[in-house]
N, C-alpha and C positions, 0 to 999 in steps of 0.2 A: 504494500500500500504506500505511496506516494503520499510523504510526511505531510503534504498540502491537505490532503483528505484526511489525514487523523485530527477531526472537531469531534469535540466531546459538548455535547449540548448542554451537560450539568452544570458543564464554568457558563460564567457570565463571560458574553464577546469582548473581545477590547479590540477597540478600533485604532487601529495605528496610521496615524494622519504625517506626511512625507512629503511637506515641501519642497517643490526640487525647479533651480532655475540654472540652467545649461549645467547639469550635474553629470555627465557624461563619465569623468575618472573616477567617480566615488560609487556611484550610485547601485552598481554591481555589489559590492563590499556593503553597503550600509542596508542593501533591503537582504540581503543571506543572514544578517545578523538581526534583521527579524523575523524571519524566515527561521531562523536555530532556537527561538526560544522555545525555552521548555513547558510553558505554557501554550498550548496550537488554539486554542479558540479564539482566534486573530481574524480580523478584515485588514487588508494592509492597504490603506487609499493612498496612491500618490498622486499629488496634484502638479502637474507639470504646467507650470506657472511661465509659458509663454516662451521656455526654452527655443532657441535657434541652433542648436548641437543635436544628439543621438542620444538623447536624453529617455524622450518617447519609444523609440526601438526598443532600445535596451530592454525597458520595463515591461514593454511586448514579450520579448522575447524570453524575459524570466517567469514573466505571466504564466507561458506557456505549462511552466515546472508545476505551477502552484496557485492551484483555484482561489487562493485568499486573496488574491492580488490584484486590484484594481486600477487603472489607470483613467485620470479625469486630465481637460488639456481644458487650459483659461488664458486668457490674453494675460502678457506680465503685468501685473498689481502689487507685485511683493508678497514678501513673505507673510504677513498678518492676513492677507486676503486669502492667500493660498490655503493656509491653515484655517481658515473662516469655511471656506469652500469645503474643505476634507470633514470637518465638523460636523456641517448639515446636512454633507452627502453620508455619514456615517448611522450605524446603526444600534452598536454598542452601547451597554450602563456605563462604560468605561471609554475614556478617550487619553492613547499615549501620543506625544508630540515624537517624532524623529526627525532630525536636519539631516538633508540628502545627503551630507560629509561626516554625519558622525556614524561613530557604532555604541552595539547593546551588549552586553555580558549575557551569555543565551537564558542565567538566570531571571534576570532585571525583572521582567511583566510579573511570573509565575510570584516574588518575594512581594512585588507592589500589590500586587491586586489580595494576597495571603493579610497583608497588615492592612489593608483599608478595607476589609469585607468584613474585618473582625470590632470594626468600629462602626457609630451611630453616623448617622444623616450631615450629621455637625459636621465631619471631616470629613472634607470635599478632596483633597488633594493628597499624591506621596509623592518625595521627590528623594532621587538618589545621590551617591556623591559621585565623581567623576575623576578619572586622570585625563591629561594633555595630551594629547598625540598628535604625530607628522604625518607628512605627504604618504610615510611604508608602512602605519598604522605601530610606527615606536612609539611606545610612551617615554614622552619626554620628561613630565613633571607630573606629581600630585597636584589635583587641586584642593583648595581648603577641605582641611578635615572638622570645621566646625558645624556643630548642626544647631537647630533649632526646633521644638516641636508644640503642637497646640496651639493655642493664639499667637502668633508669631508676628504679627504687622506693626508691628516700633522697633522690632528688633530685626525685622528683615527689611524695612526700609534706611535703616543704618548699616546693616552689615551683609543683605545682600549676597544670603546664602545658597542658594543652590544653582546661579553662575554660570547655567547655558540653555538652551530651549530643547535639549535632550533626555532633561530628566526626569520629567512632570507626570506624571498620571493624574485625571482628574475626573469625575464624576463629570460625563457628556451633560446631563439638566443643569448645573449648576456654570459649565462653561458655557450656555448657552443664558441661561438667568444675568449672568453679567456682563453681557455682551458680546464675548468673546473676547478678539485680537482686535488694537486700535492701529487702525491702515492710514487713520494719520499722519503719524510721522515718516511711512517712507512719502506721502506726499509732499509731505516738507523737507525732503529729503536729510532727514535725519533717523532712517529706520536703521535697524539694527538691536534696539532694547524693548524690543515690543512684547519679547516672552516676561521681563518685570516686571512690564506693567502690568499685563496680565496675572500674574503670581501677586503684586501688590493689592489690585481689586479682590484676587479671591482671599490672600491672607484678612484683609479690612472687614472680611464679612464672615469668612469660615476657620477651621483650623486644619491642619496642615501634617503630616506624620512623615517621619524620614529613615531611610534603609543608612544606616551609617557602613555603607559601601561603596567601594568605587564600581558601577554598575556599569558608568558611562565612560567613553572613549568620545573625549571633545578636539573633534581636529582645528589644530591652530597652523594657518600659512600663508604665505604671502599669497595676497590677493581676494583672501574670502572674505566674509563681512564682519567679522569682527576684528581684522587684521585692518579697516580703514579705523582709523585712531581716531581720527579729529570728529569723525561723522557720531561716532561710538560715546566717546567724550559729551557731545552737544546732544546726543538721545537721551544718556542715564542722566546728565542735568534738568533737563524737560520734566522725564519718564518722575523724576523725585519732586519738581513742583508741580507739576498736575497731582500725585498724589495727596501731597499735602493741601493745597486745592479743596479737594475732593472729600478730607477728611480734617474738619474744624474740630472736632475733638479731640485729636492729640494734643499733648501737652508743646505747648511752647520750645522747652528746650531739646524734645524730641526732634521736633522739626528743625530745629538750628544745626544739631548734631548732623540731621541725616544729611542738610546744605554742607556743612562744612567738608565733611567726608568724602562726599562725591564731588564736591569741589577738586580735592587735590587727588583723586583718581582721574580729574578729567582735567588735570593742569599735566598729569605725568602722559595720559594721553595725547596730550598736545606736541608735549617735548617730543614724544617719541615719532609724530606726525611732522616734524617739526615746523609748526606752523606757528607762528610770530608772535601775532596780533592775537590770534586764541589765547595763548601761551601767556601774554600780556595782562589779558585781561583775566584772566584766573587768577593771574598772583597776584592783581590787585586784589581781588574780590576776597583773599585769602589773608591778604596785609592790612585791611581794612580795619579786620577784627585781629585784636593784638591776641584774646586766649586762642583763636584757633589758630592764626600766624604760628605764633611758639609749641604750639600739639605740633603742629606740620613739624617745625623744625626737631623737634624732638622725635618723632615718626621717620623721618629722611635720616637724622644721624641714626638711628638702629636699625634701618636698611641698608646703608652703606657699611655698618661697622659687621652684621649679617654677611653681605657680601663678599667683603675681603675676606674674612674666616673663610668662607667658603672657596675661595679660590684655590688656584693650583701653587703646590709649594713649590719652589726651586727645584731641580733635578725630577719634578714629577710630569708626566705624561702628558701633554691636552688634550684633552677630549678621553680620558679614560674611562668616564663614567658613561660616554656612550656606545660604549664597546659591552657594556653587562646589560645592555637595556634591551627589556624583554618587548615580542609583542603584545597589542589588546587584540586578543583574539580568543576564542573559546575554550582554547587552553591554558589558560591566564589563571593561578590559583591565586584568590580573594580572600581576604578575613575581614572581621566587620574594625572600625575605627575605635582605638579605645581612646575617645577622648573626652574631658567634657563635654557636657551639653553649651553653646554657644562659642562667644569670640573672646580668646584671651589674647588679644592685643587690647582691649579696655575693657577692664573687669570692673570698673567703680562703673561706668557709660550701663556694660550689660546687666550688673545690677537695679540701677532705676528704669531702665526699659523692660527688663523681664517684669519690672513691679509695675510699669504703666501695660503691658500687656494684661498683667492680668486683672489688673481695671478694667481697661477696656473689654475685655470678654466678658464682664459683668453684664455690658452693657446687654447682650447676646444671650446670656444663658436661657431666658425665658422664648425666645424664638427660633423657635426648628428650621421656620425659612425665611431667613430677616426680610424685610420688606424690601425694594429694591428704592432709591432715588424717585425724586421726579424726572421724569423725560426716559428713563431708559427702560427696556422694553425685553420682556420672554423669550419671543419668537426670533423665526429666520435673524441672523446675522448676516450684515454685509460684509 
């Protein structure tokens, strides 16, 4: 039997939604690794989002293997519309996000859908942890091992934990109740932090459970969208004041924290963009305020003093640590993260945000399905 036709009707579907825009190199590799999970009660929607490569073939032709696999073709709109489109065309109580360049740990679905089945209405969302990976699926780097779980929305709008649009499983009603993906900002062309915001709307309203695993394989390289710096930089800026916008109840110094921070994520993105007048105008916006100026400085000397340690000593190799690095790929042996729960780079910061979170969830406890804003709407997303 042909792994495509082993559905077991007892799980609940989960629809795997695959924005894909000219994904030609990757796209082989990243639908086989949803293809390998060990969970099969999969729809696999990719939306080929207006591709001009072999994008569509391809996904034809792996079609072929594996009746889950559906391919939807839409003028390019980006990637928030794309995943808008896989959303409504899906069928699933369950909906996973995949980026046509990343990959799965064939575990990931079968542990997410295991921890959110086992919980109430309230937790809408799991997200997992992820490593870095290249152009040959090497993992380069961990990414953060901090988590967070349950009402999470003051301390995920500061610290911005789970770090790429690969890791998310979410309750299809509930991405649907909040609108979905905001297609926005690639019209202002500033997309790229659209999976945040989305995480940000659903942490403000629901709570959130997390695999302290590295599940995900986040490919990072010149040229894809999170490799433009400057564009990346001016989205998570946005992406943090509409939220706070949006949410007059958090406390004051929440919101300052969560400006400052993404301030100098989006002053280092600039540097690295090297774009001038961005670059400029961050560090005024930083020098302004003399406590978060001196945080920064104090932040930058324990990355730089990090760094050197970390460097190569005299008579040692370059590049030695890329000569032991394994792939992400199924045979990749995982253990869960023993670490706290949150961020210890500011442990006094995640102390009064874990206690404004769990204020805030007060607010919540009495309603199974909070009520939504004025203006926004149940149905179809666009």
């Amino acid at each position: 039997m042909n792994r495509g036709d082993a559905f077991y009707a007892a799980q609940p579907l989960v629809s795997v939604v695959i924005p894909a825009f000219n994904a030609s190199i990757y796209i082989e590799r990243t639908l086989r690794s949803a293809m390998r999970q060990t969970y099969t009660a999969l729809e696999i929607i990719v939306v080929n989002d207006g591709s001009t490569d072999d994008t569509a073939k391809l996904v034809e032709q792996i079609a072929i293997t594996d009746s889950r696999i559906r391919l939807l073709t839409t003028p390019n709109r980006g990637v928030a519309a794309a995943r808008n489109t896989g959303i409504d065309a899906s069928s699933g109580p369950f909906v996973a996000f995949l980026d046509a360049d990343d990959l799965w740990h064939p575990t990931k679905i079968e542990k997410q859908v295991n921890a959110l089945t086992r919980l109430s209405p309230r937790w809408a969302a799991v997200y997992a942890l992820h490593y870095i990976i290249d152009e040959n699926d090497d993992i380069i780097r961990p990414g953060t091992s901090d988590i967070a779980r349950g009402y999470i929305y003051a301390r995920h709008l500061n610290f911005k934990y789970i770090g790429n649009g690969s890791a998310l499983l979410v309750r299809r009603d509930v991405a649907l109740e909040i609108g979905g993906f905001d297609s926005s900002y690639a019209q202002a062309d500033i997309g790229g932090c659209e999976d945040l915001d989305f995480e940000l709307r659903l942490a403000a309203r629901y709570y959130m459970e997390a695999i302290p695993e590295r599940l995900v394989g986040y490919r990072k390289y010149p040229g894809n969208m999170s490799s433009n710096y400057a564009r990346m930089g001016q989205g998570v800026l946005e992406v943090i004041k509409r939220s706070i916008a949006a949410n007059p109840q958090l406390p004051g110094y929440a919101a300052e924290s969560a400006i400052a921070l993404t301030q100098r994520w989006a002053f280092r993105q600039y540097r690295k963009a090297r774009n001038l007048r961005l670059s400029i105008a961050a560090a005024w916006a930083i020098i302004k305020k003399p406590g978060s100026f001196l945080d920064f400085l104090w932040h930058t000397s324990l990355r730089i003093i990090k760094r050197l340690s970390a460097a190569p000593k005299p008579g040692m190799v370059r590049g030695k640590q890329q000569l032991h690095q394994s792939k992400f790929d199924e045979k990749i042996i995982l253990s869960p993260i023993v670490s706290p729960e949150g961020d210890s780079r500011s442990p006094h910061l995640l102390m009064r945000l874990t206690a404004t979170d769990i204020e805030l969830s007060s607010i919540h406890e009495n309603d199974e399905r909070p009520e939504l804003p004025s203006g926004e709407s149940r149905h179809k997303i666009a």
